[in-house]
C-alpha positions in Angstrom: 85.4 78.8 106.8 81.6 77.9 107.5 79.0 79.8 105.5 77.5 80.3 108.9 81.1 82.1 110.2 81.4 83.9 106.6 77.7 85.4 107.4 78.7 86.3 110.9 82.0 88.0 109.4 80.0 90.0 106.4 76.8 91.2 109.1 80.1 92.4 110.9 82.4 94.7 108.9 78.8 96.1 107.3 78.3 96.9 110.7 81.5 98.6 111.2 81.5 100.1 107.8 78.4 102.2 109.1 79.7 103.3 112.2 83.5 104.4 110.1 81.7 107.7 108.8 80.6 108.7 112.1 84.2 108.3 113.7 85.6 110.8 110.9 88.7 109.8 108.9 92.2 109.5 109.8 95.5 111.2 109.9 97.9 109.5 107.6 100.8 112.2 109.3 99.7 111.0 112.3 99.1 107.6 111.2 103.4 107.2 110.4 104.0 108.1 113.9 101.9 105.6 115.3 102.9 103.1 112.6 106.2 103.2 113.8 105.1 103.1 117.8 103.2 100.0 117.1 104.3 98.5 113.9 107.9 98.9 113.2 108.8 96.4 115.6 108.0 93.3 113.4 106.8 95.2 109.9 108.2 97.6 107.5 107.0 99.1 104.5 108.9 97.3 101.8 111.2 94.7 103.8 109.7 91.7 105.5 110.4 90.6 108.8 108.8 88.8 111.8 105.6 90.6 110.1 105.3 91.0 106.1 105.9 94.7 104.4 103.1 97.2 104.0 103.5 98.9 100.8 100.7 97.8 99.0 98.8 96.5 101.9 95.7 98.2 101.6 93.6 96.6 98.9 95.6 93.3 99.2 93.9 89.9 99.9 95.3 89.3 103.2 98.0 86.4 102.9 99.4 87.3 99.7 102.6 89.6 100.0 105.3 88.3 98.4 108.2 85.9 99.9 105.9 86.2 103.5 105.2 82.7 104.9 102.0 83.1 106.8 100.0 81.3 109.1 97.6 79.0 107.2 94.7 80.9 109.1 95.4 84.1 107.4 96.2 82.6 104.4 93.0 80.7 104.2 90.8 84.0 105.6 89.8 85.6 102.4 90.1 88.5 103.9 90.7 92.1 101.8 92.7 94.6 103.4 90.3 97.9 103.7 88.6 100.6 106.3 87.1 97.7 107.9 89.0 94.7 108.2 92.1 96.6 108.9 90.3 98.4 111.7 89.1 94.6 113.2 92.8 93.4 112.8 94.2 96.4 114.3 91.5 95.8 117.3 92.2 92.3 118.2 93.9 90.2 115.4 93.1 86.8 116.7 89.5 87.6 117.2 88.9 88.2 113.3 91.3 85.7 112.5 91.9 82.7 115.2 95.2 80.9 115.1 97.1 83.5 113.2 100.4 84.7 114.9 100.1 88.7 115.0 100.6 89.2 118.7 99.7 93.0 118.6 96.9 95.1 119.3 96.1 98.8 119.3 94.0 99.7 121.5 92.7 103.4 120.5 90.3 104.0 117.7 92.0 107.4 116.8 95.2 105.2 116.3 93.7 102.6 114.4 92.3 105.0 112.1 95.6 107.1 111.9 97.6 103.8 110.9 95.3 102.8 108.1 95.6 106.8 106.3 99.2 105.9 107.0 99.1 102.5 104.9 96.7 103.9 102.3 99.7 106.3 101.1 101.6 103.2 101.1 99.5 101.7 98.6 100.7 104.7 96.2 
């Protein structure tokens, strides 16, 4: 990645890091129900599948779960799964990372923030 895209990238989540407190936090109960609208197509929490599991996910350098082969574009992204870059996958996947193979968007900010509560009690 090019110091000038890495810039970009890092003036970008601070951006969205600011504007996270104003849209309120999410709803993990919530969060499982649209997990499993959106997500349990291809992912699980602790199986992989087309997608790699969850538990653990948030924290994790993208690109690292175990016995997942991933694309080399989200294995080379250096990207840490938090608020913010969860929230830019969730929104369109192949804008934060090009050429890497989730095909899945979700649309609704109340969603996207529902999903990641949801994964942070996966982390436990």
């Amino acid at each position: 990645m090019s110091r000038r895209r890495a810039s970009h990238l890092a003036v970008a989540a601070l951006s969205l890091a600011a504007a996270l407190p104003a849209l309120g936090a999410g709803d993990a109960a919530r969060g499982k129900d649209a997990y499993e609208t959106y997500c349990t197509s291809c992912h699980s929490p602790d199986m992989n599948r087309v997608g790699p599991a969850h538990r653990g996910v948030f924290g994790r350098k993208a690109g690292t779960a175990q016995g997942y082969q991933y694309s080399s574009a989200l294995a080379a992204s250096r990207l840490v799964w938090n608020d913010e870059t969860l929230d830019r996958w969730l929104t369109n996947p192949e804008a934060l990372v090009p050429g890497q193979k989730m095909g899945v968007q979700v649309p609704a900010a109340e969603d996207r923030r529902d999903i990641i509560e949801y994964l942070k009690t996966l982390s436990r």
